[in-house]
N, C-alpha and C positions, 0 to 999 in steps of 0.2 A: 738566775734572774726569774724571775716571779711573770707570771702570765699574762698578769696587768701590765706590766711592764715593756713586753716583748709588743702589745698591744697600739705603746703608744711608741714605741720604736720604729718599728714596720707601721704603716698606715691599714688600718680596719675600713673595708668595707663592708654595710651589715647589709643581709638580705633575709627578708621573713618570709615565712614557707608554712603557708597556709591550707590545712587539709582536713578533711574531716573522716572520721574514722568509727563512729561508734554510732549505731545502726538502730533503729526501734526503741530510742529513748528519749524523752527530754528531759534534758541534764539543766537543772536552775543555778548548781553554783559552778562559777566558772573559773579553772587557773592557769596561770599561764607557766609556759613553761621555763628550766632554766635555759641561760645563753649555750650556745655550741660555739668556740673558735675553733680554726684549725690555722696553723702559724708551725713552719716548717718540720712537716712529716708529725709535729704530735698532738693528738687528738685529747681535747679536753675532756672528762668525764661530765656525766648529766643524768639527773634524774628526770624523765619525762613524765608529765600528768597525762598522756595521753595513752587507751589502752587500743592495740590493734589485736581487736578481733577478728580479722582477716589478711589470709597472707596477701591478699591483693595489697592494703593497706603499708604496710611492711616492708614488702619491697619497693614502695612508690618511697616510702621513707628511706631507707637502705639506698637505691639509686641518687637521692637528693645527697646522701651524705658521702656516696663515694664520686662524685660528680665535683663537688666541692673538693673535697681533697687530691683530685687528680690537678685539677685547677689550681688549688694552691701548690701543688708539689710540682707545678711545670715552672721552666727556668726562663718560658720566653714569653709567655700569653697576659702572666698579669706580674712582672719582678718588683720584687719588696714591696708587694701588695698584696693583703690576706683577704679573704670573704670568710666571714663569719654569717651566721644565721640564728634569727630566734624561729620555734614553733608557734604555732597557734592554731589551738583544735575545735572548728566551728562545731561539732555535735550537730551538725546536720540540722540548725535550728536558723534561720533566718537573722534572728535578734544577738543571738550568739555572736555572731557574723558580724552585724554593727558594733558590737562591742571589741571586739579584734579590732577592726582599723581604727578606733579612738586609742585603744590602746596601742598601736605602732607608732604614731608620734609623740605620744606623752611616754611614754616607757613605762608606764608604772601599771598596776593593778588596778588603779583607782583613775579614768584618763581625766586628762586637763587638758582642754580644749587647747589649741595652738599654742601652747606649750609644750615643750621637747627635754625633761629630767635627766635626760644623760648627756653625759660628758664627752661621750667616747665609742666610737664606728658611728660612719655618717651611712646613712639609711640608702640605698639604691635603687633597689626594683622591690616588689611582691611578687615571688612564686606560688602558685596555690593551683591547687586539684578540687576544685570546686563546681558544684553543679552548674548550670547556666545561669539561673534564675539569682543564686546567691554570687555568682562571680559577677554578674551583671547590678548586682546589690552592692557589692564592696568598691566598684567601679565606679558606680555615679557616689560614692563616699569621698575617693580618693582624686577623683578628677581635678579639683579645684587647686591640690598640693602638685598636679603632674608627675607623680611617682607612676615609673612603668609595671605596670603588671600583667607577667606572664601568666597565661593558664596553658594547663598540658592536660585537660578536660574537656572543657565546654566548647563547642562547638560554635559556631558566629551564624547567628538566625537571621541575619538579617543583610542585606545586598551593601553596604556599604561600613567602612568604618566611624560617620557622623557621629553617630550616637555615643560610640566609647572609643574616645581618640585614644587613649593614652591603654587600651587592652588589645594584647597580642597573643594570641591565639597559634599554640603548637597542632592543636588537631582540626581536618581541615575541614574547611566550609558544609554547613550543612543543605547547600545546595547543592553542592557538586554530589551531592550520596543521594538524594533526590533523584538525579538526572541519571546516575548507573542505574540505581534500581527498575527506570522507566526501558533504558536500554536491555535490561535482563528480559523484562516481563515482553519486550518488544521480541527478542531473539529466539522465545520459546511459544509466541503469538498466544499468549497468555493474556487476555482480553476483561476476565471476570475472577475481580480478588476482592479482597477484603483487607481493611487494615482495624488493628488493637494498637493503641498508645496510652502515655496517660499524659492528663491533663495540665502538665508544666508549658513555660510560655515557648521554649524551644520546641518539645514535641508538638503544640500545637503547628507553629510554625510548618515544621515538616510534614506535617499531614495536608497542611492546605497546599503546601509546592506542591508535595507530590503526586496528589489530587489532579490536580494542575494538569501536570504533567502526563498523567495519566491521560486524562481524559481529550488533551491536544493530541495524543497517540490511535486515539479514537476505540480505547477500552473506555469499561466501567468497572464502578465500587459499587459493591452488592451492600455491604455494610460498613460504618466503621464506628467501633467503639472505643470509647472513652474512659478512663478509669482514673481514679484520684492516685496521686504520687505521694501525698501526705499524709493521706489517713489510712488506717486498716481497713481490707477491704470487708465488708459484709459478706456473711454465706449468700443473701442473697444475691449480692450483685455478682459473687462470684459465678452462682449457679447462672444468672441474667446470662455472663456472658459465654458460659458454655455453651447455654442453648442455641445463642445464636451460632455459635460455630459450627454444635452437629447440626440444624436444621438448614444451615447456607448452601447452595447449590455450587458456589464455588472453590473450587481445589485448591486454590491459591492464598494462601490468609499472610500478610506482614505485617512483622508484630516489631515495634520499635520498643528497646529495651534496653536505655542506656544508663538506670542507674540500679543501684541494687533494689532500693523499694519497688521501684517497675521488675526488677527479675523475679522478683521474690514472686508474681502472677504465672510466670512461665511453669513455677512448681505447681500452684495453687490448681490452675484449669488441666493439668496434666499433660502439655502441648505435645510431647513427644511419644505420648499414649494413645495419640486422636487418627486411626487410620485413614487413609484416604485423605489428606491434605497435606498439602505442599507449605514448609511452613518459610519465610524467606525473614529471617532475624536480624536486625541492626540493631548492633549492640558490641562496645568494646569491651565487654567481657570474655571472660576466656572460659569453654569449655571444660570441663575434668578429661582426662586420659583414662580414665576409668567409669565403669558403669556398672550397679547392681547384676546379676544374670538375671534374677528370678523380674525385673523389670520387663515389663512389654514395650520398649519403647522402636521407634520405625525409624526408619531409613526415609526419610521427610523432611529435611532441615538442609537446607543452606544458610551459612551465617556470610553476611555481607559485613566487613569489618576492614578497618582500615589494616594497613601492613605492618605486621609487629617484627622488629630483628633484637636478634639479642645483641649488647651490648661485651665484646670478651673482657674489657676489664671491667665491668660489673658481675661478672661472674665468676670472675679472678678472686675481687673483692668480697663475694659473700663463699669462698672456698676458704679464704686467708684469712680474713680479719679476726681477731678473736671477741669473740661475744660478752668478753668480760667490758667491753669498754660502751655496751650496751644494758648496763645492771640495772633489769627491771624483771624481778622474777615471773611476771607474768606471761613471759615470752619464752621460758627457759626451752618450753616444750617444741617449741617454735624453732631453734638452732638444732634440739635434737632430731628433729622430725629431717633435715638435713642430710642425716648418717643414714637412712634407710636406705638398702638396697634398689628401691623403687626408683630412686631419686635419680634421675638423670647425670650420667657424669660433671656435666660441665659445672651443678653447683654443688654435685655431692662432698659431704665431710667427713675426714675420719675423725671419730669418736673415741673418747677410751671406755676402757670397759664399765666403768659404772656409769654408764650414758644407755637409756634404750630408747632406742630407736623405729619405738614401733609408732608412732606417730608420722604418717608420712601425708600431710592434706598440703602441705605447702610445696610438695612434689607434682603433684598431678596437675598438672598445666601446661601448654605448649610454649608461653613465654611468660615472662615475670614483669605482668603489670603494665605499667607507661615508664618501666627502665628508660625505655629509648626517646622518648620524648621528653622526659625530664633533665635527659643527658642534653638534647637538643637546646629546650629553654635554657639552662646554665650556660651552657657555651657561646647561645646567642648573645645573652648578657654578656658574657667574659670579653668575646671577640669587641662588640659594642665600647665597654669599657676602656678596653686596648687600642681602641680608635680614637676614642673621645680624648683620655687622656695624653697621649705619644702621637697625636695629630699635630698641633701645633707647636711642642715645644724644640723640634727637631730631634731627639731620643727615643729611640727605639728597643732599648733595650733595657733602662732601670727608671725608675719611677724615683722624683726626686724629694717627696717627702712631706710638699708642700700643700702640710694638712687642709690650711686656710681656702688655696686654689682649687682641694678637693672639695669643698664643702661648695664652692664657687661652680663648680662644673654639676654635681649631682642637686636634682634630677633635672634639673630645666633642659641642660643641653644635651642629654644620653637620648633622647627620643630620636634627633637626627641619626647618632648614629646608631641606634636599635633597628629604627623602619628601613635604613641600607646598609645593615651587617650583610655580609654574605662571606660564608667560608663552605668548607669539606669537613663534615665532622671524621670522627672514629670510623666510621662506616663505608667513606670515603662516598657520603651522598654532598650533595651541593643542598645548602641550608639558605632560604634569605626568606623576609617576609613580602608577601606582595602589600598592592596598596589597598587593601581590606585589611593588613597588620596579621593576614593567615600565613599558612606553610602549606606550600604545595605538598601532597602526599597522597600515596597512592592506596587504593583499595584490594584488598582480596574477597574473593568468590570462595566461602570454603562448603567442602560436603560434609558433613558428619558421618562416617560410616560405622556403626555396633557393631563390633565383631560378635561372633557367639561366646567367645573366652572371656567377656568383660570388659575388653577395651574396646578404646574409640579411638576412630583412626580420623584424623583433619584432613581431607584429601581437596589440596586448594586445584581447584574447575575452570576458576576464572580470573579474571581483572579486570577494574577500571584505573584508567589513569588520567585523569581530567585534564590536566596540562598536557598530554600527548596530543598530537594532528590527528582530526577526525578520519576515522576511520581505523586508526589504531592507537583507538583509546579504551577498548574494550574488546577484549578477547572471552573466550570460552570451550572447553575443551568437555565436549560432550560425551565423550568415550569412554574417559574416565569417572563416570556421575554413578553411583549407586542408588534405585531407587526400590520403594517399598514394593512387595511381592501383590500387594491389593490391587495395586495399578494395572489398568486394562491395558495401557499402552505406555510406551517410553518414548521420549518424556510425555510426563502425566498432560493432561487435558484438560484447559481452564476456558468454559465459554460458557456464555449464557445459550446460545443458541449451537447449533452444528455448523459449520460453516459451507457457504455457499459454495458449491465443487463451480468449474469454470462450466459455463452455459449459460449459468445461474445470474444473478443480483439481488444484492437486498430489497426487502421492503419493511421498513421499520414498524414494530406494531403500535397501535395507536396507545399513550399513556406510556410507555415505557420505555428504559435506558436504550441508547442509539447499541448498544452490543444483544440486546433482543430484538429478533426481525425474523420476518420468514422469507423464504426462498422463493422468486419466481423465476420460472425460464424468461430469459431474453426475449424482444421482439424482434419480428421478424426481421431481419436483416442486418441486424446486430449480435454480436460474439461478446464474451467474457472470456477472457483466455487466464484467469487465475482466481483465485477462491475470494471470496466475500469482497468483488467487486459491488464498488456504491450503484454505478450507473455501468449499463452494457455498451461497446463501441462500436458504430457506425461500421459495417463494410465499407473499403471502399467500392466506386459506382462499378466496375468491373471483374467485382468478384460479388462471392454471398457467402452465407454461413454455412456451414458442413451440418453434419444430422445432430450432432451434439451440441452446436453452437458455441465452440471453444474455441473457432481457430476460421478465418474467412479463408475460402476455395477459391480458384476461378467459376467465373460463370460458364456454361454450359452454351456453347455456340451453337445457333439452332436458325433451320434457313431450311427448303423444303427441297432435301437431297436426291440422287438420283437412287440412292442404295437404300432410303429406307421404303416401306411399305405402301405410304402414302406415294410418295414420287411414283414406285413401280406401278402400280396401280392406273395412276392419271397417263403418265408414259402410255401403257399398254392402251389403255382406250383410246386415246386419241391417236396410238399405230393404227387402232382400228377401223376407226374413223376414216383415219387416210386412206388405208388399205380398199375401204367399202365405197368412199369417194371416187376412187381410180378406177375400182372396176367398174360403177354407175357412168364415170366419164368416156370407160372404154367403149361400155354396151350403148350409149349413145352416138359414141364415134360409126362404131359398127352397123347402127339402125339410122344413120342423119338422113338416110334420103325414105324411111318411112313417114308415113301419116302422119303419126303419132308426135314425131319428132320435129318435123320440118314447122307442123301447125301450131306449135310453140318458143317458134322464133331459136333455131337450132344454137346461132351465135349466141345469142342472149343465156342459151343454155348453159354453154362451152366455157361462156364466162365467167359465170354464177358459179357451176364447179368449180374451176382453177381456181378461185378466192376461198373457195369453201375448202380446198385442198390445203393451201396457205393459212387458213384460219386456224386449221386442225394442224398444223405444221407449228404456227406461229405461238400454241399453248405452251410447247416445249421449252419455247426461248425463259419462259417463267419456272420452269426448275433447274437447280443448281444454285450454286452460290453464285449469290448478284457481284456480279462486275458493274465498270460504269458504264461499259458497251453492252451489255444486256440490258442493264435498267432502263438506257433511252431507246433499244430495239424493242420492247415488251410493249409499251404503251404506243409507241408509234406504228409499227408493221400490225399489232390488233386493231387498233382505232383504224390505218388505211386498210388492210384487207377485208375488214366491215363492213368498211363506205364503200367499197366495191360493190361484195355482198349485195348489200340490201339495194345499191341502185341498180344493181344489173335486178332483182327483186321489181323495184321500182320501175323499170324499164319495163319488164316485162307484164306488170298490172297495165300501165299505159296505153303500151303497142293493146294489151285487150281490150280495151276501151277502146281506142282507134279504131281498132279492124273492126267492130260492131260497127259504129260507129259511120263508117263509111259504106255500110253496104243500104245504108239509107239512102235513097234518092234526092240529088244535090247538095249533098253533103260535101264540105267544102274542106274537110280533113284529108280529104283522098290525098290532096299532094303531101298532106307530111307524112303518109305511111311510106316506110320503106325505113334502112337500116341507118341510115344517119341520125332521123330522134334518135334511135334508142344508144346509139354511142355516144352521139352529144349531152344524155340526161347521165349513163354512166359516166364522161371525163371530167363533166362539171360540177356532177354532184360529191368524186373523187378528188380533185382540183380541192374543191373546198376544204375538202378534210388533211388534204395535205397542207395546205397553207396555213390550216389552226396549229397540226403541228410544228410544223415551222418556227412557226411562232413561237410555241410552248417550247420549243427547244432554244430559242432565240433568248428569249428571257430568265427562264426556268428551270432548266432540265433534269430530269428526275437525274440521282446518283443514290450510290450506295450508304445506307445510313445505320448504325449498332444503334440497336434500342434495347438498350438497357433497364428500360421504366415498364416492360409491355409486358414480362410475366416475371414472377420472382427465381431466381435464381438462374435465368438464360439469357441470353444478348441475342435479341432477333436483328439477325443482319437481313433487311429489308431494304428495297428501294424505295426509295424517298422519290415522291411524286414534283416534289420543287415546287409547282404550282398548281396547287388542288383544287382553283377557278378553270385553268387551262385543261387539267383533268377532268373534271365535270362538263366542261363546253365538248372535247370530245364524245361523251357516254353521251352529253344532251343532242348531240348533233347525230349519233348513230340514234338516238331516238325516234330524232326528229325525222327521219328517213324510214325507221320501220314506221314509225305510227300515219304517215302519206301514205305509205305502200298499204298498208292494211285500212285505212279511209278508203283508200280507193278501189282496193278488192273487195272489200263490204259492199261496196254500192255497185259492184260488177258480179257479184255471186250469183243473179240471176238470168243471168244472159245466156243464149242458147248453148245448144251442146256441146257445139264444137269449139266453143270459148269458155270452158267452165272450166281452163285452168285458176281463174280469179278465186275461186273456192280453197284451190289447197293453197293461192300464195295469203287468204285469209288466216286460214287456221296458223300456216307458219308463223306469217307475222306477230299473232295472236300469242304462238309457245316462245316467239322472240321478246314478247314485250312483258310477257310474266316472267319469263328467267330473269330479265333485267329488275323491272321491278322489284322484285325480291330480292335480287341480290345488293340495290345499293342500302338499304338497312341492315342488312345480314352484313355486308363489307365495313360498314361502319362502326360498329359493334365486335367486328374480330380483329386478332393479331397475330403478329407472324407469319409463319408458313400455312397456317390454317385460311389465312385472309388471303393467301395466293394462289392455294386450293381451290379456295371458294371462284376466284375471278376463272381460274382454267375449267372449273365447273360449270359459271358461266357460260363461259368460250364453247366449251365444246356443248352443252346443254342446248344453247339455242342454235347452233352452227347444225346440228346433228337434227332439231326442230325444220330447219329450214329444209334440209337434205332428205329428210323422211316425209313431211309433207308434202315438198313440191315432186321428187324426180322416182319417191319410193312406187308408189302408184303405176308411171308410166312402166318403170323396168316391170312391174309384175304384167300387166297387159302385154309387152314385145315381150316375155319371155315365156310368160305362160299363157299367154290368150292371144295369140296372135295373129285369127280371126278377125279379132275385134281393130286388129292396126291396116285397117285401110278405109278408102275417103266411105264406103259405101256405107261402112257402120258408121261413121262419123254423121252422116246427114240424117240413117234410117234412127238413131234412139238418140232421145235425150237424158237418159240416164247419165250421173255422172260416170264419171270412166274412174 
């Protein structure tokens, strides 16, 4: 039975396989090729017009034809049904390309619009290995007919399937290879790159994602050059774009380079000759296994590519098949090149001896072509097929013949089940198209490694797998990365700037990409605790920054202690004070029935110590760490042992006035002298000062307060005054009691000798009203423990005024001049004493 025959016996379905194969020419006349059937186990002969000058080429052909005949030779995918196929070889010419799909309907050489000349296999899908820009060409051709066509090429630019319903796409999205590469240069903080493409509407595409992309990542593009995909390139543009390479300051340059006219630049600028850059290549080409020696090329190249597996009965297939059923002698060299030694087992041939096999180009590669995706498109079809038809008729196992229904079913109703085929191919992957019409698929990270013997070794570093859960969908395996010996450091170093060590923050320079900035330290109070932070971060209020500003401390608690310097200091003097007080109080106890003693009101004396003793006592209470029982003894036991102070002060200028006062002739004071004024002006004018605080404590009361705001990096734990009116009425009220007592010793300074204590309770008053003075602007103006220094300086400054001016005087006279302590000297001189 005759082939035609078996043809219309068995039912034909045709599918055309569209490819282009012949590189740097434009070809004007165009032919098409003969039919190919395959119809159980035997393969029709053919003479092909098409020439493959590349074994990439070749085996994309070679897997089409053994993908096909696995299909027809299976007994359950597609029974009593054949797929036949015609060729059709665009020549890489656009117009060419239109001329193919006029010619798939009309059948003939010469096409006739919607008209269809043959008799015989009804047409199904288009397979074809076509660039984007011509697959996207053939697409909007074929639209209107709804013929599905598969590409195991081009890549899909564009975020949805709108544009081209009826194109299904084997290789996967060219966003998802966008978004690894962003993920690479993120994992190696690779900031400042460069990209080379050429100017077809895909590569555009991807340059602006992943621009995009980039720059959302918060790197920059130092350059990116453009280069024509159709035309030859110029020496000059060629030289153009070297120079941007060597003169770029950036280590990083990706170079998209997904057809052969774009590779053919990768030879041209010398890429793998260029030291010092990192070169990062997309492209589903395959490297050679071998390499010149006398070649300088570097240890520089990652190729980001999608995941190539080898297909075993396609390798079965080109060990087995004999070549005769491929008679076109311009290949011959091409099956010999097979038997080399070189040649990997898995497709190596044995030869006989008049075969030489020194031809080995179509060996040197680590996989063969789009095998595996060609395999993929055909089976999608197939599975599709075996849906469409054995869906409704309740059969699943033979195919009933019925040509009519098949012409009834293709292509209108195959896109349903095309867009939800889903099986396990060969490889035992799970196959289905999502709804973009793509195939998930995964990427490799490969290194290039040159050995020094001439080979190259593909050492895969990494993955992306874009349908994986974030966070493992991208791996990388750093250990295993060979890099060039130029390199300062591992991995190499891609910045426009150095980056900001922790302390630091940017400051972007003016005019230029957000990845050039210069570094300034942090402010005060803020930390960067990791490299090329934007903005530095706040301490919080109870710590501060460390010397480096990388990392916030506690703050440093600070209160005026009894152990350090300052404390011992203030301590020791006002021991001395005290000390100096007791014994002045002693030597008056001891002297109370002298002269000296008794004629300035001895009580009044006695008094005026004991509070000055307490004065000098009560400084103490103000160091150490403020409790709340200290904070409200410090302000209160100072403010009353003052008001004693200066009234028994006050008492005793008065009683000096008195006593004058009365020895005038009917003078009507006589009855108030005697010791009752002078304790009624000290209880009442004490009285008052207790009842302020009172008060102050009634409403107000000082407690312990962390100030946090008062110096940078220390927490002054302070008492807190509560009411800084009721504090002030205090000081204004021990004011108000020295500045009487010194009015009125002023105006008693001249009175005779034996009252001219008015003199020294002047002066005191006098060192009383200047230590205060001073001190409330000095108090307002300090913080901390220094401000509580200042107040115990205060304290003891005028306490220590009062004690040297009034009682210093008398003790040297009883001790040293004690001549002078009796009435007789009192009345014979008016010298002060």
């Amino acid at each position: 039975m005759s082939l035609e025959n078996k043809l219309y016996e068995n039912d034909t379905i045709k599918l055309l396989y569209l490819l282009s194969v012949i590189k740097d020419a434009v070809v004007i006349d165009y032919q098409e090729t003969s039919n190919i059937f395959y119809q159980a186990n035997e393969l029709s002969t053919v003479t092909a017009a098409v020439s493959f000058s590349n074994p990439v080429d070749y085996y994309n052909f070679l897997a089409f034809v053994s993908a096909v005949e696995e299909i027809n030779n299976s007994s359950e995918l597609l029974p009593n049904l054949t797929l036949g196929f015609h060729i059709y070889d665009s020549y890489s010419h656009p117009l060419l390309v239109l001329r193919a799909a006029m010619n798939i309907f009309s059948e003939k050489d010469m096409p006739i619009i919607n008209y269809s000349c043959k008799t015989f296999g009804t047409l199904a899908a288009i397979i074809e290995g076509l660039p984007v820009e011509e697959s996207n060409l053939i697409s909007n051709v074929l639209s209107p007919y709804h013929y599905p066509q598969i590409s195991y090429t081009s890549q899909n630019s564009f975020m949805s399937d709108v544009k081209f319903p009826y194109l299904y796409r084997i290789m996967p999205s060219i966003l998802n290879l966008s978004t690894g590469i962003v993920k690479l240069l993120k994992y190696f903080n690779w900031t400042w790159v460069g990209i080379i493409a050429p100017d077809d509407d895909s590569s555009l595409r991807f340059v602006q994602i992943l621009k995009e992309g980039i720059e959302q990542n918060g790197a920059c593009i130092e350059f990116i050059e453009i280069f024509s995909h159709i035309h030859a390139l110029l020496q000059e543009r060629i030289e153009k774009i070297n120079e941007t390479i060597h003169k770029s300051s950036t280590n990083v340059i990706i170079g998209h380079f997904n057809t052969d006219d774009t590779w053919s630049l990768f030879g041209e600028i010398n890429i793998l000759d260029i030291s010092g850059k990192v070169w990062i290549t997309i492209t589903d080409f395959d490297f050679h296994l071998t390499y010149p020696i006398e070649s300088r090329v570097k240890n520089n190249t990652l190729l980001f590519t999608r995941v190539k597996k080898n297909v075993p009965s396609f390798l079965k297939f080109i060990r087995e098949v004999n070549p005769i059923m491929f008679p076109d002698s311009t290949i011959k060299d091409w099956w010999t090149g097979l038997c080399n030694n070189q040649c990997p087992q898995s497709i190596k041939r044995s030869c006989g001896t008049d075969e030489d096999p020194s031809i080995s180009f179509d060996c040197d590669s680590t996989s063969f072509a789009n095998s595996d995706s060609i395999y993929n498109a055909l089976y999608a079809l197939a599975h599709a097929l075996k849906d469409m038809l054995f869906s409704g008729s309740g059969k699943t196992t033979m195919w009933n013949g019925d040509r009519q229904r098949l012409s009834d079913y293709l292509p209108w109703k195959l896109h349903h089940y095309l867009k939800n085929v889903h099986f396990k191919n060969m490889l035992d992957e799970e196959v289905a198209f999502d709804e973009n019409g793509d195939l998930s698929i995964d990427y490799s990270i490969i290194n290039l490694i040159f050995l020094p013997n001439g080979t190259v070794k593909h050492e895969i570093v990494g993955s992306y797998k874009p349908s994986a859960p974030p966070g493992k969908d991208f791996t990388i395996n750093e250990k295993v990365m060979v890099w060039e010996a130029a390199f300062t450091q591992t991995p190499p170093y891609s910045r426009c700037t150095q980056s900001c060590s922790p302390g630091y923050r940017k400051l972007p320079r003016e005019g230029k990409p957000i990845c050039c900035y210069d570094c300034i330290p942090c402010p005060t109070g803020e930390i960067s605790n990791q490299t090329d932070m934007d903005n530095c971060v706040k301490c919080p209020e109870d710590q501060w920054h460390n010397e480096k500003r990388d990392a916030c401390v506690p703050k440093v608690i600070s209160f005026l202690s009894h152990e350090e310097p300052l404390g011992i200091v203030l301590m020791l003097i006002s021991s001395f004070f005290f000390v100096i007080t007791a014994v002045i109080l002693g030597i008056f106890i001891n002297y109370q029935d002298t002269p000296i003693v008794r004629s300035n009101n001895r009580n009044l004396s006695f008094i005026l110590l004991i509070s000055l003793l307490l004065c000098f006592l009560c400084s103490l209470i103000f160091i150490g760490h403020p409790e709340e029982v200290t904070c409200i003894l410090r302000q209160t036991a100072f403010g009353i042992t003052f008001s004693i102070s200066l009234s028994s002060v006050l008492a005793k200028t008065i009683t000096v006035v008195m006593a004058f006062q009365t020895t005038q002739p009917g003078s009507k004071l006589r009855k108030w002298m005697g010791s009752r004024v002078s304790y009624s002006i000290i209880l009442s004018c004490s009285l008052l000062q207790v009842l302020l605080c009172l008060v102050w404590l009634g409403t107000a009361p000082p407690f312990p307060h962390p100030n946090m705001q008062a110096e940078d990096g220390t927490i002054q734990i302070e008492c807190n005054e509560g009411s800084a009116i009721a504090f002030y009425c205090v000081l204004g009220y021990l004011g108000f009691l020295a500045g009487i007592s010194f009015i009125v010793a002023f105006l008693a300074r001249n009175l005779p000798n034996s009252f001219n204590e008015a003199k020294h309770i002047t002066f005191s008053m006098l060192v009383f009203c200047s230590v205060w003075v001073s001190f409330i602007p000095t108090y307002l103006s300090t913080r901390g423990k220094y401000m509580v220094a200042l107040e115990i300086f205060a304290i003891l400054a005028s306490s220590a005024g009062i004690l040297g001016c009034i009682f210093i005087p008398k003790c040297y006279i009883i001790l040293l001049m004690p001549d002078r302590n009796n009435f007789s000297a009192h009345l014979s001189k008016r010298t002060p004493m």
